[in-house]
Every structure is written in structure tokens, then in C-alpha cells.
C-alpha positions as MATLAB code, in Angstrom:
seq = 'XXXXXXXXXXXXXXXXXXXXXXXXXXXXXXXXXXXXXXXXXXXXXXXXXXXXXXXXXXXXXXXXXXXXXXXXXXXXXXXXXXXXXXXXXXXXXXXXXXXXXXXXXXXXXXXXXXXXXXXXXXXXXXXXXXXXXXXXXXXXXXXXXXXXXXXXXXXX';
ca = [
     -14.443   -6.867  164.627;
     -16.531   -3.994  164.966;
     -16.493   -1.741  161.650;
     -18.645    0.327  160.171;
     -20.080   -1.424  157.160;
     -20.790   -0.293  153.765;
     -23.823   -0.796  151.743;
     -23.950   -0.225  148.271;
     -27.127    2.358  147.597;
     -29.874    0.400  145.823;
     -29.862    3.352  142.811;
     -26.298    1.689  142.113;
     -27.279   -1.881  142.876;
     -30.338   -1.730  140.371;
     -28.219   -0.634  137.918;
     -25.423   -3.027  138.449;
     -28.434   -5.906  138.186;
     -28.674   -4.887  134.580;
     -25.504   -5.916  133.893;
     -24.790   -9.167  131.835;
     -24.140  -11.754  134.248;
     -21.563  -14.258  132.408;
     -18.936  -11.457  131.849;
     -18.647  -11.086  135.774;
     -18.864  -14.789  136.102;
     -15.978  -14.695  133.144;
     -13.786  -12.899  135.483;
     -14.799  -13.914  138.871;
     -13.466  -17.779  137.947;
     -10.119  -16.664  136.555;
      -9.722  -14.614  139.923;
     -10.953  -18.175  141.814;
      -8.598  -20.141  139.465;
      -5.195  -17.517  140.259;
      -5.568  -17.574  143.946;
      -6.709  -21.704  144.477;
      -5.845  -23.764  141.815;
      -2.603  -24.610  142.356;
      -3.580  -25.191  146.302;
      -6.539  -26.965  145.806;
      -6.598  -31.155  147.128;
      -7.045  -33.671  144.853;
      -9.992  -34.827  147.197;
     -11.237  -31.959  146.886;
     -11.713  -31.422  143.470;
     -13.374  -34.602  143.197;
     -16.001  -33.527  145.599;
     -16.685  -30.740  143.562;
     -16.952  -32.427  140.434;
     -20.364  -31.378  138.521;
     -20.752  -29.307  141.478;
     -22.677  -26.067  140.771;
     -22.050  -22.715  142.518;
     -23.009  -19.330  143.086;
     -21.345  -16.552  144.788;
     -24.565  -13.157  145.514;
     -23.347  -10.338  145.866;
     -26.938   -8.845  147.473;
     -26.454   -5.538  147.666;
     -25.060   -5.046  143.986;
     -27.693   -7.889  143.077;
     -25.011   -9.467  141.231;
     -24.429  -13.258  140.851;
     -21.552  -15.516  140.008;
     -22.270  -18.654  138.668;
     -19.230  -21.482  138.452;
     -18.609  -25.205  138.423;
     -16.043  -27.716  138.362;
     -14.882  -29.224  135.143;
     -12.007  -31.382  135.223;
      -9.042  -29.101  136.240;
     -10.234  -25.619  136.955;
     -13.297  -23.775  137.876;
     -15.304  -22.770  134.892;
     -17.776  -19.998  134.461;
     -21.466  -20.770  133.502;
     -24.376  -18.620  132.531;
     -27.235  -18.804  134.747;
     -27.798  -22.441  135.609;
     -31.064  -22.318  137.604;
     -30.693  -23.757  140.889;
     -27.210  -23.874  142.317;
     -25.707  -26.749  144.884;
     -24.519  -24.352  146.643;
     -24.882  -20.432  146.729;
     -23.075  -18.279  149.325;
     -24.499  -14.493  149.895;
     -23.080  -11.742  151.413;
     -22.733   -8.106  150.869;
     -19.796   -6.654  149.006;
     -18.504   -4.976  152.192;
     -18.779   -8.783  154.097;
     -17.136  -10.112  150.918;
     -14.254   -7.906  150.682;
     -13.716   -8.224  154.665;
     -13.203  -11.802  154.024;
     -11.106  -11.512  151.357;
      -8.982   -9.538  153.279;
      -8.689  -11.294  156.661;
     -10.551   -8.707  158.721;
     -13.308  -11.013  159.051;
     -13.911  -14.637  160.221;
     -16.430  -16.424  157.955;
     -18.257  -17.480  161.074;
     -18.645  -14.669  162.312;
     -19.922  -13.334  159.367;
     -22.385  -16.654  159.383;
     -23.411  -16.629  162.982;
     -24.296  -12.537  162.536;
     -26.768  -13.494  159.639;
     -24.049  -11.339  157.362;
     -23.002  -14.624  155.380;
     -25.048  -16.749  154.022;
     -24.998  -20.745  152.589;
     -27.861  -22.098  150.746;
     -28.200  -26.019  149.670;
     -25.711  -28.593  150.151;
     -24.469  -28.264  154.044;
     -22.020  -30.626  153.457;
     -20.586  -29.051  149.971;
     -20.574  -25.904  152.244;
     -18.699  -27.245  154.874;
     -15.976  -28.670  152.498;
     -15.639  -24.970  150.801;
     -15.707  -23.202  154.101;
     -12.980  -25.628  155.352;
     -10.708  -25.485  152.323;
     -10.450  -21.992  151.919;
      -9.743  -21.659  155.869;
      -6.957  -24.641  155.156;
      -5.490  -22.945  152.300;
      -2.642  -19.813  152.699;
      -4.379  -17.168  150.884;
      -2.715  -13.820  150.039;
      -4.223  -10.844  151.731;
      -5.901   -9.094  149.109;
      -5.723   -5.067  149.261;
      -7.567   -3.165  147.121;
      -4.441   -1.075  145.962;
      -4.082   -4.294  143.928;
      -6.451   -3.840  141.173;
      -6.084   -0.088  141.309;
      -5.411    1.206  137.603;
      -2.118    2.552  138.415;
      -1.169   -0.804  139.526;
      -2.242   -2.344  137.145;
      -0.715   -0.595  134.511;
       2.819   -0.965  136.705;
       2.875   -4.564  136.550;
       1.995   -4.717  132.956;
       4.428   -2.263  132.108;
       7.049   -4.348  134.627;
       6.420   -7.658  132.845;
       6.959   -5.657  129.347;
      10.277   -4.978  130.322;
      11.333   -8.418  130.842;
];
């Protein structure tokens, strides 16, 4: 798909790399646990089991760091080396996570990035391509709706 891609300035980037990491780790898992937990294979979670990851965000110079413990991903404050760690710019990252880019693409372009286990790779590569995602949209986290479906589920 040929789009013009966004970079987040490096001003902005530095600062965002002074942010705490385990806050954004904090939040990144309970995102990864809402759209794949209940999808995720039995034989699957055993391979990840004491599995470390890490999600780079390079251009913010922000890292997620996350592992499997027993029924859910769990967040983890920086844990040295990772298994696995996938890169990718924000842009590349939000392209994926809406379906307007093929992770191999993204891979075979030098845009997407997988460092360590090849095999652990492989296996999250081919489960998230196996799984029915949701689109995401970015109207979805917007404040306004937000506040709607908070002020929806109040009403119940």
C-alpha cells in the first residue's frame, strides 16, 4: 500500500523516552489481554510460557515489556534482554493494527522488525494473522468516545 508515512519528530520522541516505562507497559498488556485473550490457543500459551517480550516503538523510543504468566499477559519493568522484541514505527504499528498493512510487507521493506527467537516470532506472527481481530480506528480512544461509552455503561 503506498501511503505517506508519519514519523514522529525526534524533539517529541526524546521527550516521550523520558517517560516511565512500566506505566505504558501497564496499559499496553491490558490492551493485548482485551483484544487476544479470549482467542488465544491453549498451545499457544504454553509456548509462550516464561516467554519475554518487547514491543519498540522507535520513533517515540518507547518500549513495552510483557510476558506470559499463567493466564494472561503481564506487564514487566525492564527485563534486560527480551526473547523476542518486535520494532516498528508508530505509523507501521498503527497500520497494522488497522489492517492497512500486511506484517510482511512491513518485514520484507525493513519497516518491521523481529529480534531473537525466529521461531517464537513465527508463532506470534502466525497467531495474530489466525486470530479475527477488530479493526481498530482511532475514533476509538478519542475522549469523546470514551466518555460516551462510560457514560452508556452508567446508564445500565
Amino acid at each position: 500500500m503506498n501511503q505517506s508515512r508519519y514519523v514522529i519528530p525526534k524533539p517529541v520522541g526524546k521527550l516521550l523516552s523520558l517517560l516511565p516505562a512500566y506505566p505504558g507497559s501497564l496499559l499496553f498488556v491490558t490492551a493485548l489481554n482485551m483484544a487476544l485473550l479470549k482467542n488465544l490457543p491453549a498451545d499457544v500459551r504454553a509456548s509462550l510460557a516464561d516467554k519475554k517480550l518487547r514491543i519498540t516503538v522507535n520513533d517515540a523510543h518507547l518500549s513495552f515489556d510483557f510476558k506470559w504468566m499463567q493466564k494472561s499477559f503481564t506487564a514487566c519493568r525492564n527485563m534486560g534482554e527480551a526473547d523476542l522484541t518486535i520494532s516498528a514505527s508508530a505509523h507501521d504499528f498503527l497500520l497494522l493494527a488497522q489492517r492497512q498493512e500486511d506484517p510482511d510487507t512491513l518485514f520484507f521493506s525493513r519497516r518491521l522488525s523481529m529480534e531473537g527467537d525466529t521461531e517464537l516470532g513465527l508463532l506470534v506472527k502466525n497467531t495474530i494473522d489466525a486470530i479475527e481481530l477488530p479493526v481498530f480506528h482511532l475514533g476509538q480512544i478519542s475522549p469523546e468516545s470514551v466518555l460516551a461509552r462510560m457514560k452508556a455503561k452508567l446508564k445500565v
